[in-house]
N, C-alpha and C positions, 0 to 999 in steps of 0.2 A: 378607838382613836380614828380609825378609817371613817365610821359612817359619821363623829363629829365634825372631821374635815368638810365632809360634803356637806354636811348639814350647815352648817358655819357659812362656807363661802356661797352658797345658794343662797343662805338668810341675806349674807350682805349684798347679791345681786339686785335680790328681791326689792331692799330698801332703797337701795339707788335707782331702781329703774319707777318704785312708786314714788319716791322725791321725785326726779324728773318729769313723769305724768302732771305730779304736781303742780311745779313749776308752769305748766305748759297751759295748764287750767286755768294759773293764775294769771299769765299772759295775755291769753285768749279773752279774759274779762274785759279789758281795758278795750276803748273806741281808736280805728283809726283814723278818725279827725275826718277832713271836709271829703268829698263827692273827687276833687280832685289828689289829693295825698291816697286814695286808695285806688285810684286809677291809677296812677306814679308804683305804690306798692305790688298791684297786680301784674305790671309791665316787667318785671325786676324778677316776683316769681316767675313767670311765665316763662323770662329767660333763662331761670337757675335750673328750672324743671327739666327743659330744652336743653341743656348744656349735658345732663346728669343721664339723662336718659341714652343719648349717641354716645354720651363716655361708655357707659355700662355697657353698652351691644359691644364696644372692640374690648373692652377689659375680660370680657366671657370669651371672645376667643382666646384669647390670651392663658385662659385659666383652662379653656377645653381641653387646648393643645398640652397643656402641661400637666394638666389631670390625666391624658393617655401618656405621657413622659414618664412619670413617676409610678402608674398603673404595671407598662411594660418592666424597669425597673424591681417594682413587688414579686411582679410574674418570675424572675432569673432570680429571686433572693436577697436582693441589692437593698431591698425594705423592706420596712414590715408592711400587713395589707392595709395598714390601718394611715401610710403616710398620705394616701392622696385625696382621700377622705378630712383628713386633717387639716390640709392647704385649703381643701374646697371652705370647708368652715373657717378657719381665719380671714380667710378673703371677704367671705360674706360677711361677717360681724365688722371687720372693717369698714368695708363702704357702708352696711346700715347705720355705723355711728356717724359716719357724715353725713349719708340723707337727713337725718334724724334730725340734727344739728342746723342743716343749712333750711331744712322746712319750718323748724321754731325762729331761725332768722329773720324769713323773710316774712316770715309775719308777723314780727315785733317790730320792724323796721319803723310802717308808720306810726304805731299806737308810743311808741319813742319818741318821736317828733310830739307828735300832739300830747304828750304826757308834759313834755318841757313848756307847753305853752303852758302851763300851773306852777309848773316849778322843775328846780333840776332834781330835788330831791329825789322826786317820783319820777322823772326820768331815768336816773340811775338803776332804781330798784326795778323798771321794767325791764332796762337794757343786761342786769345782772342776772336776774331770773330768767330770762333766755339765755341767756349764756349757762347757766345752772344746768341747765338741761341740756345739754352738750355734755357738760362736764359729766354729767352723771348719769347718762345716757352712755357714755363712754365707757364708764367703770364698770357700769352695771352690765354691758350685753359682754365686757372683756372677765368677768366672774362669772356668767350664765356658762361663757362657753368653753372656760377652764372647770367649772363645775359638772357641765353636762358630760364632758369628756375623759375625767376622773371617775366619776358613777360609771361610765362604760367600761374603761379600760378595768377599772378596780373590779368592783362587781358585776359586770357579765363578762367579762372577758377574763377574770382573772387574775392579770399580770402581775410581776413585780413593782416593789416601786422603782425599780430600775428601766423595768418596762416601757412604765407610766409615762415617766417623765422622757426619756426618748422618743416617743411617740410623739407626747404634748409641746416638745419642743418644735416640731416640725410645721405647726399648723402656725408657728410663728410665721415663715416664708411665706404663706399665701398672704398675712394679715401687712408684709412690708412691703410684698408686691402691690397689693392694694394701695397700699399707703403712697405708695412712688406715681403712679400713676393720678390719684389723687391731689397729690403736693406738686407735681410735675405740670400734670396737665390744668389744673386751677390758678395753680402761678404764672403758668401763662397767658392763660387766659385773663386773668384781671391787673397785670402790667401790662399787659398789651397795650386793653383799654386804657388804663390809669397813662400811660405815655402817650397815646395817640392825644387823650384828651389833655393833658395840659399843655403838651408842646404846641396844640396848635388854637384850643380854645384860650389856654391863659398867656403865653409867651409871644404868639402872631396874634390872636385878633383880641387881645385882652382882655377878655370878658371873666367873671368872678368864677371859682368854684361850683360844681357842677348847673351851670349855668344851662336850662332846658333849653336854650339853644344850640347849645353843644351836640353833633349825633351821637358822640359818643357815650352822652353820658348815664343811660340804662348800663350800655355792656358795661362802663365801670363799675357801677352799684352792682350790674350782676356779679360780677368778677369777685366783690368783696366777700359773696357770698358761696362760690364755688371753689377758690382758692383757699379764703381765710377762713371758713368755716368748716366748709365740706373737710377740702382735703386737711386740715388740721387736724379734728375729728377723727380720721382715719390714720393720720400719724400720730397721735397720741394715743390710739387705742394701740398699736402695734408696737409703740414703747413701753406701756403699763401690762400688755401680756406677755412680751420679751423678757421684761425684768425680772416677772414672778416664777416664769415659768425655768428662764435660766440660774436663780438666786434656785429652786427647789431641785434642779438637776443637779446642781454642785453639792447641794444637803444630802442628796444620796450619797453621789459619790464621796463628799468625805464621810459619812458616819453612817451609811447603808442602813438609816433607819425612816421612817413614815414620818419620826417627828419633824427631821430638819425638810423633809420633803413638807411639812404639815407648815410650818413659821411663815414663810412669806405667804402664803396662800390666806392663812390669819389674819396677818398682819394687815394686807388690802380689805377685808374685810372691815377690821376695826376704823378702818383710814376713811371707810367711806358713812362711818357716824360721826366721827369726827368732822369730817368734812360737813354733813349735813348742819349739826350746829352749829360751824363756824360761819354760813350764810348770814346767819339771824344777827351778826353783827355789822353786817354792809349798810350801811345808812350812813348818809351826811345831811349837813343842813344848809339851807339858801346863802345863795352866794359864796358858795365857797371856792379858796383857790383850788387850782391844780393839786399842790402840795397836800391838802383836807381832803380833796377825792381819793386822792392815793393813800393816805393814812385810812381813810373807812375801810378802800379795798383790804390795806393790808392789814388789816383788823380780823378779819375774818380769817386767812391766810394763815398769820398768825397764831391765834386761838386752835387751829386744825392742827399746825404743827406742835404748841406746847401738850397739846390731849395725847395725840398718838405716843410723843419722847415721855408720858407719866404711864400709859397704859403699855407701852413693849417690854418695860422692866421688869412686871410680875408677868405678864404673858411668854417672856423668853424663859424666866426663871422655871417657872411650870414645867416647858417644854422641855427644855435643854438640859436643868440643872445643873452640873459642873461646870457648863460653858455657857453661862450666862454671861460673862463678860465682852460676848457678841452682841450684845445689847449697844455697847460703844460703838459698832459698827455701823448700825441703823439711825446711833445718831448724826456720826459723824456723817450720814448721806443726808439725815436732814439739815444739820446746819448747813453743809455744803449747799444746798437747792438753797437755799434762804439768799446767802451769801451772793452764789455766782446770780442770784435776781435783785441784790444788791448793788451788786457792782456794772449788771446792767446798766441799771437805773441811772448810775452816775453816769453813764459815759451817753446815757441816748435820751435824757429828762431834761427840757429847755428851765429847769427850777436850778441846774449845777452847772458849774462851770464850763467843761467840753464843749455842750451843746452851744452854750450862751458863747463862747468864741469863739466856735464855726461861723455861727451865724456872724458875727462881726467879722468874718474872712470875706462874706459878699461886699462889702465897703469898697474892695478891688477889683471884683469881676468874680465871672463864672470860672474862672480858673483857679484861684488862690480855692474857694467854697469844696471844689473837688478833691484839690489836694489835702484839705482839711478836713475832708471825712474820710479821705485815705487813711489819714494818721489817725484818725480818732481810732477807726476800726483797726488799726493794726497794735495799736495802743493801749486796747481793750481786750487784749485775750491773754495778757501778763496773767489777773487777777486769777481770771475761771483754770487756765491752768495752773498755776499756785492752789488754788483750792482744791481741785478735783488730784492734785499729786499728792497733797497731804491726806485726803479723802481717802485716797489709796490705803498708801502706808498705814495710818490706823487703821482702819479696817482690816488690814491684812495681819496687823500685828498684836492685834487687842483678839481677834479670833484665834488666837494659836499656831499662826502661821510659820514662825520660825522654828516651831517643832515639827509642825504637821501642815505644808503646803495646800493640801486638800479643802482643811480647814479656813484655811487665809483665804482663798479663792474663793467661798462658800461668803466668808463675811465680806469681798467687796461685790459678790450678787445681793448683798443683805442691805446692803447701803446706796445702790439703785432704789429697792423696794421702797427703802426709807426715804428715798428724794422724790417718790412717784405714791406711796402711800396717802397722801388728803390730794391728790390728783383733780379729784370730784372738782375742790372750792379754787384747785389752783389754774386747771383748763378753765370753768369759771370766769376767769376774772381775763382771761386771755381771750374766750369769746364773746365778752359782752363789747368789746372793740369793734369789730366790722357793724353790729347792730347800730354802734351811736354813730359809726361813721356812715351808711346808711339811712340812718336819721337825718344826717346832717345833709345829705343831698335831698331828701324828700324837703327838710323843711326850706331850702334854697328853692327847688323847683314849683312848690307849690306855693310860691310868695308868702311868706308868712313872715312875721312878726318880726324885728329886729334882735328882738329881745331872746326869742328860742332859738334862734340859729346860734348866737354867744353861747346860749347853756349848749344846745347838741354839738357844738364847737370844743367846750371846753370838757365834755366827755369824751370826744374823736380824738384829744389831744392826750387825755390820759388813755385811752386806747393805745393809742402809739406807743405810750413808754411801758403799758401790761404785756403788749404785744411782742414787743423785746425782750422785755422780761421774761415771756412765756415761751421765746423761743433760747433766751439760754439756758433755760431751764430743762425743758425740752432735750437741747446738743449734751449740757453737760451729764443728764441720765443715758444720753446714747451712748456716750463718750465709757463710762461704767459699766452698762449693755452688753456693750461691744468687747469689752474686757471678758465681762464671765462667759459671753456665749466665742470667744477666744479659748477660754477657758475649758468648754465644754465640749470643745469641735476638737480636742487633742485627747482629752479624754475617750471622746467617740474613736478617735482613730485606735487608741491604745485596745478598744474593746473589740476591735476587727483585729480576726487574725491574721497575723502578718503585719497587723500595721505598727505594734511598736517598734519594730524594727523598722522601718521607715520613718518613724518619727526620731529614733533614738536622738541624734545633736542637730538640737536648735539653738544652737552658739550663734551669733552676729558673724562670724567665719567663716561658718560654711557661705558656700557661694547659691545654694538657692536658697537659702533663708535672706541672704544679702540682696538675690535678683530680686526675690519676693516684696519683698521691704522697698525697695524704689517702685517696682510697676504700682504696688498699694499706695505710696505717697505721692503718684501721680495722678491717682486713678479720679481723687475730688477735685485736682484745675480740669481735668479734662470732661468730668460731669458737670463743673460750675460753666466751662466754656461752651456745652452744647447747649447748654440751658438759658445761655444768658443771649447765646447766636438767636435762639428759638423765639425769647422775647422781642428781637432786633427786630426780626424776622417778620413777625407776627403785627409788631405797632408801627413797621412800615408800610403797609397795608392798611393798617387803621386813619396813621393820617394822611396817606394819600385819600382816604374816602370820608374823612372830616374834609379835607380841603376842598374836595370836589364839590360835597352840599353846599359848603359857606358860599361857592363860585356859581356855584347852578340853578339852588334854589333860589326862586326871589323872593324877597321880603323875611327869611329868615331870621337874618343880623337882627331886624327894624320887628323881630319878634310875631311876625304876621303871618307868618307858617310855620308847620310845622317840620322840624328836623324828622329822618327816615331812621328812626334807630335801629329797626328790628336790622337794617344790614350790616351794620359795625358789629350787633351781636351774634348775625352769621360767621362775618371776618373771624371774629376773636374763637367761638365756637371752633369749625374749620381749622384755624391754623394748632391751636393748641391740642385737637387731637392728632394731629397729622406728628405735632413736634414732640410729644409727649412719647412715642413707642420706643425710639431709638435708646434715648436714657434707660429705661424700664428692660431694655433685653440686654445692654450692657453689664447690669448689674447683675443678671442670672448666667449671663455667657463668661464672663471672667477670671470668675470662680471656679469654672468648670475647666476651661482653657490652660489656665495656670496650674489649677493640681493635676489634671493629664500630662503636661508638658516640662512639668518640673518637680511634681511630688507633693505630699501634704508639708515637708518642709515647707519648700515655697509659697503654699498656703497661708502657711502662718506667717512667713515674712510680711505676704500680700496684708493679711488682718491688722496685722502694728500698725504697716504703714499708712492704710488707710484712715486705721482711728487715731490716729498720731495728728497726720494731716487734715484729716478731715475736720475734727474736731476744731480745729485753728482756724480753718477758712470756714465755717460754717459759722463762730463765735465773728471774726472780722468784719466777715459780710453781713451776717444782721445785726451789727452792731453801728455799721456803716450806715448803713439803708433806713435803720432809726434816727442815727444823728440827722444825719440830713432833712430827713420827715421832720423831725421840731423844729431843726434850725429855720427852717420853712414857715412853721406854724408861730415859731416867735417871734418872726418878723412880719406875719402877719397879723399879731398883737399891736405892732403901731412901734417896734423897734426900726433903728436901721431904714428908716423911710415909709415901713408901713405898705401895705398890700399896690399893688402897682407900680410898684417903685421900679429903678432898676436892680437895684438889692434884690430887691423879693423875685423877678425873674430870675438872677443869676441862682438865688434857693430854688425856685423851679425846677432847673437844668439840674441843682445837684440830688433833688430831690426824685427826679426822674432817674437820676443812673441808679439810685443809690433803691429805686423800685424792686428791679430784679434779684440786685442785696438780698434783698430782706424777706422777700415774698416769695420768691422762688429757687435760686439757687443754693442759697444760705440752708434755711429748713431743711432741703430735699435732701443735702447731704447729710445728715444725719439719721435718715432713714436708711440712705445709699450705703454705709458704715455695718448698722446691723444687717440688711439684707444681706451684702455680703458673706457673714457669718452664719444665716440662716442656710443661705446655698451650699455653700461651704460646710455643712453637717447634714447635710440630707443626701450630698454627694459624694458624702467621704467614701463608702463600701466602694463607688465605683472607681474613685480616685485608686485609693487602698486597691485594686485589684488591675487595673491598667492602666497605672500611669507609668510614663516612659522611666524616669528615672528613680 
């Protein structure tokens, strides 16, 4: 059964990462249209490149210093040798899924545009096979490197599977530090731009959508690309190896066998054939609405999901045997991912209601439009937690949970697996957004055609609502994540000695499981508030230096010169790594702070509360930041006055707060949730052995 594990999950890396080759080949066919759309594409790379590159030089300090942290650590006992080694590789596999990602981007961006000038059809199947390649570039280097480290630990090194999976948990923390840094610093970077440039290209000097007169409007397009892609990438890779590797830790610990360690590691596996066929069903046909693009998307989506829920039932029963009835487990985490992308949908798709009377709130101003995606967003997290509580519960109770807790805990790690198993086709459809929107500024800037900017338009617009989608999708698996690797961070303490007694009552009465619990349900306004200062921050500097060209250069406006982009993509560059470090050492220092000063009780209060809270603000805010984005986009359909109106400014404005929503603050907290509990289990020995109380 051991050398089948590996063999298995290697075979599925394998395949995914030759899909994505694939994918990239098939991309790479396609022309990017005139002499000027690939000057426009090259400006964009050039920035994405430039951005990624000075991220990466301070993310290595970041990772030096903490590779000797956890090094010294090993030295006193406090790890195994194998922890810092382990972070080193999650880190790394993390950011190459976003390079990966944001370099198939940016170079499908033009061949997008100019694809639309034939049809949207073949627009979509470009902008989706880049995104393929994300998706499954993601899966496949997050199976290479639970694979390669299994083969280690297992055979040359020996271990248990108690070992194993201790070890393999740890390299989660490098992959969510990566991931924070990525989401952090990307999302800043591309609302920066995205606010400099509409507050002051479309609300002051009213000119269209990435209008090349704009300076801002490269660093935008780049933004799309280092934020929504890059750093995506690298948080979806840190979710889908979080889940498997915490759903296989709890499989020891309740049944101390290789097999429950063996099921989700399988399981991702099968997920990513699944996933490959359900590609083959993304296709739509000319002229189609919104509504038809999204039904092709979730055709695919779909298909992945009905394969894997027929193929887990004989693969559990194999495995498991008596307790095949965990099988309900993983479903109940699929239908939940379906569901809470369901319910996205309604609250942030200008095709349903919500959106459609947001948008009818600009009738009154910029005021009533803001309050109205206040409520929409706060309106919209009834559902995902209603579903993610009953997610729970079965899964905890269809596993055996009421006999055997171990077990209960084991199937709600199984029912992440099951929301993040066809991953491949469901990042997929969440990355081929930034490309069409990307499209849609080249085919603006390089004047083209009436007719292609509607189609790259009307693919930017279902971007917007997979993008939502793909970020509840996303929160509501962290939200699960963050439970079993809760789950596993007490277990960990139980297995230091000394530490059950420190753990023994985690009642709501004790008073540091009570401190706990508030500092944790603080700890997301206070991440959400540094990050949203950091965007303020950041895009007031962008349109003080849009304002200045419009005023200095002459003949700009009148089109006769050219706008200075490369410095707005310095600004946004600059500010967002500078803003990006403070969030990123909050979430390794807190963890640490709170179990020294109050206990791993306190710990674990901290964990609830954050994924309690976190989860809520993370669902509101990009739930918000969508609303607003359509209501935007439906009035610029020719509702409510139609683009230029005053309507459609006051959607600007709601559409600009509602930037940071969605892009940055929102995502990141659901990274910020599992990092926590990654820190939080790599530092238990020391917690365990010198915390005050």
């Amino acid at each position: 059964m051991d050398k089948l594990i590996f063999i298995l999950t290697f075979v599925g890396a394998l395949l995914a990462l030759l899909f994505a080759f694939a994918m990239s080949r098939k991309v790479l066919k396609f022309s990017e249209g005139t002499d000027l759309m690939k000057k426009i594409s090259l400006a964009i790379r050039k920035g994405a490149d430039a951005y990624l590159k000075r991220q990466y030089k301070i993310v290595l300090i970041f990772f030096g210093v903490m590779f000797v942290v956890l090094s010294v650590m090993a030295i006193f006992k406090l790890l195994t040798p194998y922890v810092p080694f382990a972070f080193v590789t999650g880190g790394f596999f993390s950011a190459l899924s976003g390079f990966i990602g944001m370099k198939i981007a940016t170079l499908a961006n033009a061949r997008t545009a100019n694809a639309c000038r034939d049809g949207l059809n073949k627009g979509l199947r470009i902008a989706f096979s880049a995104g393929s390649v994300m998706g499954f570039t993601v899966v496949g280097l997050g199976l290479l490197d639970i694979s390669v480290w299994f083969f280690l630990l297992k055979f040359v090194f020996n271990l248990s599977p108690e070992g194993i999976t201790g070890a393999m948990l740890t390299f989660g923390m490098g992959a969510s530090s990566m991931a924070l840094f990525a989401r952090v610093g990307g999302g800043i970077f591309t609302k920066a731009a995205d606010v400099g440039a509409d507050l002051v290209g479309k609300v002051e000097a009213g000119i269209p959508e990435d209008d090349p007169r704009n300076p801002a409007v490269i660093a935008d397009n780049v933004g799309d690309n280092v934020g929504d892609v890059a750093g995506m990438g690298a948080d979806l890779y840190e979710s889908y190896v979080g889940s498997i590797i915490s759903a296989s830790a709890l499989g020891v610990a309740a049944f101390h066998s290789i097999n429950a360690m063996a099921l989700p590691l399988l399981l991702a596996a099968v997920g990513v054939v699944c996933s490959i066929f359900g590609t083959f069903f993304v296709r739509t046909k000319e002229g189609a609405t919104q509504k038809q693009l999204l039904s092709a998307l979730s055709r695919g989506t779909n298909f992945s999901a009905i394969a894997i829920a027929i193929i887990a039932l004989p693969l559990i029963y194999f495995i498991l045997k008596d307790n095949w009835t965990i099988y309900f487990a993983i479903l109940a985490g699929l239908v939940a991912g379906v569901l809470i992308g369901k319910a996205t949908e309604y609250y942030t798709s200008d095709g349903f209601k919500p959106t459609q009377n947001l948008a009818a709130t600009s009738e009154t101003g910029t005021a009533t439009i803001i309050i109205g995606g206040l409520s929409v967003g706060m309106l919209s997290t009834m559902m995902p937690i209603i579903i993610i509580s009953i997610c729970v519960l079965v899964a905890f109770f269809v596993s055996n949970g009421a006999a055997n807790a171990a077990q209960g805990l084991y199937g709600i790690g199984l029912s992440a697996v099951g929301m993040l198993s066809t991953l491949g086709i469901t990042l997929a459809t969440d990355a081929y957004g930034p490309v069409a929107d990307n499209a849609g500024g080249i085919a603006q800037m390089a004047g083209l055609e009436e007719d292609v900017r509607n189609r790259t338009d009307a693919l930017d617009s279902l971007g917007n609502t997979t993008a939502a989608t793909g970020k509840g999708f996303a929160i509501g698996s962290a939200a699960l994540t963050a439970l079993a690797l809760m789950a596993s961070y007490i277990d960990k303490i139980n297995s230091i000695e000394g530490g059950a007694a420190k753990i023994a009552d985690l009642s709501i009465t004790n008073p540091t499981v009570l401190t706990g619990l508030f500092i944790g349900a603080c700890l997301p306004f206070v991440f959400a508030a540094i990050t949203m200062n950091s965007v303020g921050r950041a895009a007031q500097s962008v349109v003080k230096e849009v304002r200045r060209q419009f005023k200095e250069i002459t003949g700009l406006m009148d089109g006769k010169a050219e706008a200075d982009y490369a410095s707005c993509v310095d600004l946004c560059t600059k500010a967002s790594l500078r803003e990006m470090i403070l969030p990123t050492i909050i979430a390794v220092v807190v963890p640490v702070i709170v179990g020294l000063s109050i206990g791993p009780t306190g710990v674990v209060g901290m964990l609830a509360g954050a994924t309690a809270s976190g989860f809520l603000m993370a669902i509101f805010m990009s739930n918000s930041g969508g609303a607003w984005d359509n209501a935007k986009k439906y009035i610029e359909s020719g509702v409510h006055g139609g683009k230029g109106s005053e309507n459609h400014k006051s959607a600007v404005v709601g559409d600009t707060v509602g930037d940071p929503f969605k892009d940055t603050s929102g995502p990141a907290i659901n990274i910020l949730i599992k990092l926590l509990s990654m820190v939080s289990i790599v530092f238990a020995a020391l917690v365990v052995n010198f915390s005050i109380l």
